[in-house]
Every structure is written in C-alpha cells, then in structure tokens.
C-alpha positions in Angstrom: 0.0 0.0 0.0 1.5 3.1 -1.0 2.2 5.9 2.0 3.0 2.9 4.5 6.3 3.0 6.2 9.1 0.2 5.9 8.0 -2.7 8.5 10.7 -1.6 10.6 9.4 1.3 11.3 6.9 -0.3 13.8 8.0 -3.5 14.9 9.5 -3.6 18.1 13.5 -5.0 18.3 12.4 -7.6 20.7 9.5 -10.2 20.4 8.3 -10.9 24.1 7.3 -7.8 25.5 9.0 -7.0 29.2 8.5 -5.0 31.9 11.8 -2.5 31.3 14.1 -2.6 34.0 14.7 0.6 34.5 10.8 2.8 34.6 12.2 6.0 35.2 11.2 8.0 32.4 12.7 11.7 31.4 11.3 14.5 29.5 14.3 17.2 28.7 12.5 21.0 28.9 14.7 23.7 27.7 13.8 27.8 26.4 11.4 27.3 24.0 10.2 24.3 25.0 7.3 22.8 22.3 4.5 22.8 24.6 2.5 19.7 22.8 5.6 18.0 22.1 6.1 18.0 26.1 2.4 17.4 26.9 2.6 14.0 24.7 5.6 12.8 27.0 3.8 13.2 30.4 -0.1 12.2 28.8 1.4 9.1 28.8 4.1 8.6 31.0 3.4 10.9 33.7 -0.4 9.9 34.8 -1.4 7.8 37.3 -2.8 4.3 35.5 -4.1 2.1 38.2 -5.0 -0.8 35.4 -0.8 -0.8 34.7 -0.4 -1.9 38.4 2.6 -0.5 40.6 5.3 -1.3 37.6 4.2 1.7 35.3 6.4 4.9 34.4 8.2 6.7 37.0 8.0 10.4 35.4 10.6 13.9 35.5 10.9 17.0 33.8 14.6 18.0 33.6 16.1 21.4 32.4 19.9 21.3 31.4 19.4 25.2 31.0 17.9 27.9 33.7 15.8 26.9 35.7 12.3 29.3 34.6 12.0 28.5 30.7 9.6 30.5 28.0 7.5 27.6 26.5 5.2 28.3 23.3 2.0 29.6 24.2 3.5 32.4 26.1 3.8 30.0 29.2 7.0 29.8 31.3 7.9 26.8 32.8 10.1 25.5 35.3 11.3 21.7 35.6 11.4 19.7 39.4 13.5 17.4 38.2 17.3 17.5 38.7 20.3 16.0 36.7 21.0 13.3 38.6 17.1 12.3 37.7 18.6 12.2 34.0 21.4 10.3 34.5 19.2 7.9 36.8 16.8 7.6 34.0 16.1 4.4 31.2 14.5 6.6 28.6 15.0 10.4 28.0 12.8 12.2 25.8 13.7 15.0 23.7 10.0 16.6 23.0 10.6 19.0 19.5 13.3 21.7 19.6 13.3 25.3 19.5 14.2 25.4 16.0 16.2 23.4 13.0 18.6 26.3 12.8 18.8 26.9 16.7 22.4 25.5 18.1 22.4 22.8 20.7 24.3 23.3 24.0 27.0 21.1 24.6 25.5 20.4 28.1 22.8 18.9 26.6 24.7 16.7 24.2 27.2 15.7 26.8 24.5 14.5 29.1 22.7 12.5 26.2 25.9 10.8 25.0 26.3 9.5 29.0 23.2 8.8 29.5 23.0 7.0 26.3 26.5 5.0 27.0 25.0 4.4 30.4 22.1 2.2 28.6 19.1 4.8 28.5 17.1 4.7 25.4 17.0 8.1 23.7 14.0 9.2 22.3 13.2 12.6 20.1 10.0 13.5 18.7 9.6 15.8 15.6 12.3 18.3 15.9 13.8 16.9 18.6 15.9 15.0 15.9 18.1 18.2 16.2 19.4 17.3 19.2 20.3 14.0 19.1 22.0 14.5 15.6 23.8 17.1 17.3 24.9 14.6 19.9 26.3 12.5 17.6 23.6 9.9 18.7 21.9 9.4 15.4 25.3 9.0 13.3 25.3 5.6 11.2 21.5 5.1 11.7 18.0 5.6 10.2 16.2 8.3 11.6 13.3 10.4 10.9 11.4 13.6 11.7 8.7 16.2 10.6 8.7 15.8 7.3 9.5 19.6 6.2 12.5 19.4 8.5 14.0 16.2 6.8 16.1 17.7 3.7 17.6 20.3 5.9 19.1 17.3 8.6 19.7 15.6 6.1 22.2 18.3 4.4 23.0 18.8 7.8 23.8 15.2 8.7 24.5 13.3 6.1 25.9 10.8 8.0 22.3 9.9 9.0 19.6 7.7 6.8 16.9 9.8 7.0 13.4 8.2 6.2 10.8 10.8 6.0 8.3 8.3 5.2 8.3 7.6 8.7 5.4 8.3 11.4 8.7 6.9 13.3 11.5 4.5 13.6 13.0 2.2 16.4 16.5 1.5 16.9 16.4 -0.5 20.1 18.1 2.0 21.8 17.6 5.1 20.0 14.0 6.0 18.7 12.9 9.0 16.5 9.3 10.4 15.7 8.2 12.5 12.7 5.4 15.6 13.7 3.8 16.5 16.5 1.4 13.9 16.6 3.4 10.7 15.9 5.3 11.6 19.0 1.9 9.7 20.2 2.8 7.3 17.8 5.6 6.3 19.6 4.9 6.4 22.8 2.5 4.5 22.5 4.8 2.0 19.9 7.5 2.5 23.5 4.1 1.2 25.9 3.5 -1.8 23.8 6.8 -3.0 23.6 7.5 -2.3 27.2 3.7 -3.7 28.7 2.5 -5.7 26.1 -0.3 -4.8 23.5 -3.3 -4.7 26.1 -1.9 -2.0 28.2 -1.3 -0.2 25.2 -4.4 -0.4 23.4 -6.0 0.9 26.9 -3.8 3.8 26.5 -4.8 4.7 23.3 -8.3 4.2 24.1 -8.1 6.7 26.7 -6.7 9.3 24.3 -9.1 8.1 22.1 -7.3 7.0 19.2 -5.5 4.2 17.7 -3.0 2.7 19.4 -1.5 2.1 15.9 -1.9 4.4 12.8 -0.9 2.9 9.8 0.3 4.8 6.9 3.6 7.5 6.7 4.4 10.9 6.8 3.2 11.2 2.9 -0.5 11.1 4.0 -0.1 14.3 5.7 2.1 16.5 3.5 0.1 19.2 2.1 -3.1 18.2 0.1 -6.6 20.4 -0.6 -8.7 20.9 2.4 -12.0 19.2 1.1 -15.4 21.7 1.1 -17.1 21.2 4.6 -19.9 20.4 2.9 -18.5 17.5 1.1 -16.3 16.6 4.1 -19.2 16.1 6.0 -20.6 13.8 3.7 -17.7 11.8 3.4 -17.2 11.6 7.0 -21.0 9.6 7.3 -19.2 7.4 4.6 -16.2 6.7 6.6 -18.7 6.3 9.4 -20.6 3.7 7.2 -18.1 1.7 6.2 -16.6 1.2 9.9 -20.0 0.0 11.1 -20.3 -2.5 8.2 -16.9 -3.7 7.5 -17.8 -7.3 6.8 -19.9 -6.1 4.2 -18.7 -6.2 0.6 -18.2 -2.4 -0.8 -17.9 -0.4 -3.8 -17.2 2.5 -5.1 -20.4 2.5 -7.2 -22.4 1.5 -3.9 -20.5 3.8 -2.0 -20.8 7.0 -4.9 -24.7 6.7 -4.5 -24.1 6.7 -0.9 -22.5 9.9 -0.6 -24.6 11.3 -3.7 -22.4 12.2 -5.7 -20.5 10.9 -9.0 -18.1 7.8 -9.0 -15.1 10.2 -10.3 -16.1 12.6 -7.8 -16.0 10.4 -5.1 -12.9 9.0 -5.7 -11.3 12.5 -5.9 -12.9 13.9 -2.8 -12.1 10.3 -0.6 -8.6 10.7 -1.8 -8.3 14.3 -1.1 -10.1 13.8 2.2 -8.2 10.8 3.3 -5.1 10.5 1.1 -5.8 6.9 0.3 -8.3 5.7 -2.7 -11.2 4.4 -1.3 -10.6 0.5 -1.8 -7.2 1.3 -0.4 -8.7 2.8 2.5 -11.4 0.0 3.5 -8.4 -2.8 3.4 -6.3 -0.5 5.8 -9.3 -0.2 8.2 -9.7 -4.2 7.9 -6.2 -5.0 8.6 -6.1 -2.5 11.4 -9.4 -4.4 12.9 -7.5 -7.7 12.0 -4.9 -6.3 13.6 -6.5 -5.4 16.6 -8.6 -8.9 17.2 -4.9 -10.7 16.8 -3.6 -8.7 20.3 -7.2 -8.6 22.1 -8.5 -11.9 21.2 -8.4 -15.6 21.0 -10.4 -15.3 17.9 -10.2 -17.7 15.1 -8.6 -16.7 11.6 -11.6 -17.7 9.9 -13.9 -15.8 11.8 -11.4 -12.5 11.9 -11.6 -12.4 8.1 -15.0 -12.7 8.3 -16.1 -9.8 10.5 -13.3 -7.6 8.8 -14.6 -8.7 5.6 -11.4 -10.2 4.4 -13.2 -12.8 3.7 -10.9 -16.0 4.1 -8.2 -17.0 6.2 -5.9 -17.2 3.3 -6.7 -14.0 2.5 -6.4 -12.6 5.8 -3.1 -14.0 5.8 -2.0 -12.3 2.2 -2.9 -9.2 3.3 -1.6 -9.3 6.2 1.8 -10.6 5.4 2.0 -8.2 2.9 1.1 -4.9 4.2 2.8 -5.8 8.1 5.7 -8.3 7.0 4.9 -10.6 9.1 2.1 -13.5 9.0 -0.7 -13.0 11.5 0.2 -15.8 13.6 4.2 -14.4 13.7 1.8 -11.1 15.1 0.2 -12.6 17.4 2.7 -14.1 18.8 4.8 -11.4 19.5 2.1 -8.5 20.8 -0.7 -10.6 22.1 -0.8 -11.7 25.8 -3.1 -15.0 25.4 -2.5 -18.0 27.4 -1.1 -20.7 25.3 -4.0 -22.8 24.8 -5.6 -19.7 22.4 -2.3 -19.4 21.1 -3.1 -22.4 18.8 -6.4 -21.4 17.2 -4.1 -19.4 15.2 -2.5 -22.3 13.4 -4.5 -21.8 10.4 -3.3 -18.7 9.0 0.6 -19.4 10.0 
C-alpha cells in the first residue's frame, strides 16, 4: 500500500514484551520548550494508571538550562526534576526543539551521550531529531522527523539515513518520531513494547485514538482541504463503512451513498483521506484484523469474516504483505493469550 512506512518502522526490536528494568522516564524541557511536544511525554508517561499496576512509568521534567524557561503559548515553565534524575533515568525524551537552525548546548549533548552510553534509550520527537543529531547519537543510523525538516538534517547530517516516510523509527536503543502527533505514535509504539499490546491499546483508548496508525508521513504533507460540505458527507461514509466492515463495498455503492459521481468520489475520498477508497477500507480491515490478533483468541476464519477479508488465506496475504509478518508471527509477539488460544491461530501461519 502506497504511504505505509518500511515494517521496521513499527515493529519492536524484541518479540516478548517486558517490563523494562529501569521505569524511570525523562522529558528534557529547555527555552522554548514545544509545549504539545512535552504534553505527549507526560499524557502518557506521567499519569497515574491504576490498570498498569505498581510497575508503570516513573516520570521527570529535567532542564539542562535555567531553571524558569519560556514555553510556546506564552507559558513559562520550570522543571522539578534535577540531573541526577537524568542520569538515573532508562529513557529520556527529547519533546521537539526550538528550531532546526537553533544551536544545541553542549551540556545537553554531553548529558545524552552519557546517558545513552550508560544504557538509557534516547528518544526525540519531531524536531527533537536536532538534538540527538547534534549529539552524535543518530550517526550511522536511520532516523526520521517532521517531514518539512528532513532535507535540511539531512544536508545537515548526512551521515544519517533519514526516512521521512516515517510516522517513526526504532533502533532499540535510539527512537525518532516524525510531527507533533506521531510523537503519540511512539509512545504509544514504546508502551507496547515495554507492557504488552493490552496496556497499550488501553492507552490509546483513553486518548481516544489508535494505538497504531498505519500509513507515513506522505499522508499528511500538504493536500486540498475538502469543502465542509462534502467533508461532511464523506465523514457519514467513513462512518458507514466502519459500522459495516464485513460487508462487501464499492465505489459505485458507495458514490450513491455519498450522492455524488463515482469520479467525484474517488477524488474527494482521496483528497479527504489521502488513500483511494478500496485502499482505505483494506487499511481499516487490517487494522481491525490487527486489533482482534492482540485482544482476542479469535479464530482466523472468523477475523476475516467480521473484517470482511473474507478468508483466512486472505487474511493471511494481506496481512503478510502490508505488516511483513504473518498473523500468527503477530500474534505471537504483541498478544498476551495463554497458550491454549495461542493455537487457534494455526490456520493462518
């Protein structure tokens, strides 16, 4: 499907998900700190979740620079947490940067580089790519960031793979996010591998959203805003395929729907959704699919039935080739099902 990112992009380094060793979780503030970048990193990390137990995040804010910051929004700001809570931590999160052309201190690339020697797992989202590059940290690997920012590090960098294609990319040890808003992406992406996929998809509900997009960057870079008019009418579409999945569609059926044209439609799904419409039903099967694999014990033959896949064969096709990986490999690795549910899978191996 065109506009997905490479596999790698998503699938976690290691296949058993873990309770990481070391909770304690960083966000780095600094002048000019990106206010949503930073209100991502403690959404998730720095609430209270009873249903994660007493083994979820343990959450700072750590400045490197004074201690009362200007944030965006005309907010200042001032971090509790200390240095020693970032060279205590496991992960460190770089939320955005105050600008591509804005130098990095050295302070704050010396502490990354310990911290990062000392086994934390370095994380930057959108702009925050900056920083790390600046560090040195990102030097020999793939990488990405907001999309309109990617040439420039790249020029910058060029010892870094950049993949703009990317809503982000893990490394293991070193993640990186595109925009604003697949900072969530990764966070969440960091939850699942660290609690498994129920925690995570509990997560996600609570911000109410996916706990996995698919699709890249490309979906998002500048397209025509559809007429409200016709966005609304589309949006009762979307809204009418969801609640009928297992139904067969087409773009006829679905042209009368919306009263309009079959060329029309197509233009106007595309331009709403960046995806043509049969493209855009088989993503929201396969993230459905997807979703029953982690959540349930359900049967492959009955998943492609309610998604509308239709077979297991074809569940597995799909599925292998839009993820890389056959639904029972999936399974395997993101759902927490005792064993005996394991094997209803067998079928679409």
């Amino acid at each position: 499907m065109a506009g997905l990112p490479d596999k790698t992009a998503f699938m976690p380094k290691k296949a058993i998900p873990s309770l990481p060793v070391n909770r304690r979780v960083v966000s780095l503030a600094y002048d000019g700190l990106c206010t949503f970048e930073f209100g991502i990193t403690a959404e998730i990390f720095g609430l209270d979740r009873p249903e994660a137990g007493p083994n979820w995040y343990q959450f700072k804010s750590v400045s490197l620079e004074e201690q009362v910051l200007h944030a965006c929004g005309g907010l200042m700001v001032k971090a509790t947490g200390s240095e020693a809570d970032l060279h205590q931590a496991g992960t460190i999160i770089v939320p955005g940067w105050r600008g591509p052309d804005a130098p990095v201190p050295d302070p704050i690339c010396d502490a990354l580089i310990r911290a990062h020697r000392g086994g934390a797992r370095i994380i930057s989202i959108c702009g925050g790519a900056y920083v790390l590059a600046a560090a040195g940290l990102l030097d020999g690997r793939r990488a990405t960031t907001h999309w309109r920012f990617a040439e420039h590090l790249a020029r910058r960098y060029p010892a870094i793979e950049i993949d703009a294609t990317c809503l982000y990319i893990d490394e293991g040890d070193i993640l990186t996010s595109a925009g604003s808003s697949a900072g969530i992406d990764l966070c969440l992406h960091i939850v699942r591998s660290d609690f498994g996929a129920e925690l995570a998809n509990t997560v996600a509900r609570r911000l109410v959203m996916y706990s996995h997009r698919q699709g890249g960057q490309s979906q998002f870079i500048e397209r025509p805003v559809p007429l409200r008019r016709e966005a609304d009418r589309l949006s009762s579409i979307l809204d009418h395929i969801l609640a009928n999945l297992q139904n067969p569609h087409t773009i006829s059926s679905l042209a009368r729907h919306a009263g309009m044209s079959e060329r029309t439609f197509q233009r106007r799904f595309q331009s709403l959704t960046g995806l043509s419409p049969l493209k855009w039903i088989l993503r929201e099967r396969l993230e459905q699919a997807r979703i029953l694999l982690e959540t349930s014990p359900t049967a492959p033959d009955e998943i492609a039935r309610v998604t509308g896949l239709g077979s297991a064969e074809n569940l597995r096709l799909q599925f292998g080739r839009h993820y890389g990986v056959s639904p029972v490999t999936y399974r395997n690795r993101f759902a927490q099902l005792p064993a005996g549910d394991q094997t209803r899978l067998n079928g679409a191996n």
